[in-house]
C-alpha positions as CSV (number, residue, x, y, z in Angstrom):
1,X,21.8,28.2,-4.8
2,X,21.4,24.0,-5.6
3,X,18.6,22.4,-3.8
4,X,19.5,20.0,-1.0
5,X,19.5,16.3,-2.6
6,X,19.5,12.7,-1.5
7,X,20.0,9.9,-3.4
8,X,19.6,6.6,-2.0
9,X,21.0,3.0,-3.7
10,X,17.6,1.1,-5.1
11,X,16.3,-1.9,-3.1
12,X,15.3,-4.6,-4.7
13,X,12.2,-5.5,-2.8
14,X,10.7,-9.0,-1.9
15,X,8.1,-7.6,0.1
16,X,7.4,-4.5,2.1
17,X,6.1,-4.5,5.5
18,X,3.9,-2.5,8.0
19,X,4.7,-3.2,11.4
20,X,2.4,-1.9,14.2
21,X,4.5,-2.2,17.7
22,X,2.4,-1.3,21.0
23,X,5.0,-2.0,23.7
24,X,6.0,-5.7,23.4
25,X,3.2,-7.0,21.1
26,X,3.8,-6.9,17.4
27,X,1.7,-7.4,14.4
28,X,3.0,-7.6,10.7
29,X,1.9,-7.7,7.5
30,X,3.5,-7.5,4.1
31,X,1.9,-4.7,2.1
32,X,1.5,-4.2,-1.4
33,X,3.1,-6.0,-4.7
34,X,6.4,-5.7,-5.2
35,X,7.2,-7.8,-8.2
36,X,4.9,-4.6,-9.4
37,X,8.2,-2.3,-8.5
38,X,6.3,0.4,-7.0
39,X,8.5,2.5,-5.1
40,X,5.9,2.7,-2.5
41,X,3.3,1.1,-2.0
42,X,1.0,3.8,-0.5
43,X,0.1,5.3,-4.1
44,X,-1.1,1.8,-4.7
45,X,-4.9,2.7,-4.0
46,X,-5.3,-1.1,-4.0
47,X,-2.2,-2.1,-2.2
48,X,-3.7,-2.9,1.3
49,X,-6.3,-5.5,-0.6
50,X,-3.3,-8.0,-1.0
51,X,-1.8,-8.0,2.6
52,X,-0.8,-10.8,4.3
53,X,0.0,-11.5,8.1
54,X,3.7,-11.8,8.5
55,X,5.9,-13.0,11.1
56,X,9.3,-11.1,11.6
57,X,12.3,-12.6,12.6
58,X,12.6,-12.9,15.8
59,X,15.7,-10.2,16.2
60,X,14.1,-7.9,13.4
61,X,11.3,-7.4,16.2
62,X,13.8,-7.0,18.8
63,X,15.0,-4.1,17.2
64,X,11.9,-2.8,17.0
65,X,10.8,-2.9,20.2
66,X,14.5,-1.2,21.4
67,X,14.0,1.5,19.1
68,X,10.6,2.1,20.8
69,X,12.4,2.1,24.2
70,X,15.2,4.1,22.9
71,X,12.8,6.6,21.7
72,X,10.5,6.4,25.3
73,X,7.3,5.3,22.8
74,X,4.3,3.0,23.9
75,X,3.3,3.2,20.4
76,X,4.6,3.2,16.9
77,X,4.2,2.5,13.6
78,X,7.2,1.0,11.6
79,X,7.4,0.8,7.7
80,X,10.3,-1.6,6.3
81,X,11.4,-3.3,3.8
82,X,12.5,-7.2,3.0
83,X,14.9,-7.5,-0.3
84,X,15.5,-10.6,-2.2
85,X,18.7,-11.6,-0.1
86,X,16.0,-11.8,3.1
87,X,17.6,-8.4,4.3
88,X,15.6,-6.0,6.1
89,X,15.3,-2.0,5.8
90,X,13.9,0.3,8.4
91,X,12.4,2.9,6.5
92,X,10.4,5.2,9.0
93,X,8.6,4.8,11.9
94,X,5.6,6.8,12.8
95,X,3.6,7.5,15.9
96,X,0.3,8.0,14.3
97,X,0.6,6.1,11.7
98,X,-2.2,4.0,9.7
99,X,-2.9,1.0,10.6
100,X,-6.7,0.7,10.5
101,X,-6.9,-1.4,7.6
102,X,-4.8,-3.8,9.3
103,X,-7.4,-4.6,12.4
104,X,-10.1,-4.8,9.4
105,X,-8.9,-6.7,6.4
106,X,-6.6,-9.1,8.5
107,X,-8.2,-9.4,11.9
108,X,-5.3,-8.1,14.1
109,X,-6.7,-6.9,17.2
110,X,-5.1,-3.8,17.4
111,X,-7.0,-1.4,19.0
112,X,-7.6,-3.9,21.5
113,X,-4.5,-4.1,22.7
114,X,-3.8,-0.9,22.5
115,X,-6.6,-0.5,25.1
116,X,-5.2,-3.4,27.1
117,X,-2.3,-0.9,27.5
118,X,-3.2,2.1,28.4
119,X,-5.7,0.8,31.1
């Protein structure tokens, strides 16, 4: 019996992003090198140290916030990627995903707001 298999074209990546979405608010960073081509950037124990704020497009954060709605989240945690043509890629979205680094190294008041929400 063969193994299930995926393949999947490469991207060639400008940046990638984290995106942490609680209900309407957003906050973005890119993530990582990418002129480094590291597939991803999580194996990069050193990857968070060279994030930057980053503002989305306008409808790339519409999307992100129907998805949430679509899915009936207050919460969520999207990683995506930017190529060289300024096209974006949803890669995965997570409910509990990191994002502490974030609120620490770039001052996004995260947990703040995510306390704003629930009360």
């Amino acid at each position: 019996m063969n193994p299930p298999v995926l393949f999947q074209q490469e991207i060639e990546k400008k940046q990638e992003l984290r995106v942490v979405v609680v209900d309407e608010e957003i906050f973005a960073c890119s993530v990582g090198d990418a002129s480094k081509n590291d597939v991803d950037w999580r194996k990069n124990e050193k990857a968070t140290e060279t994030s930057k704020p980053y503002r989305l497009p306008t409808d790339v954060m519409g999307r992100c916030r129907k998805l949430l709605k679509i899915l009936q989240l207050r919460f969520a945690v999207f990683d995506l990627i930017e190529d060289v043509n300024d096209k974006f890629y949803f890669l995965e979205l997570n409910q509990q995903g990191g994002w502490g680094w974030m609120e620490t190294k770039l001052g996004m008041p995260i947990s703040e707001t995510i306390v704003r929400h629930l009360v």
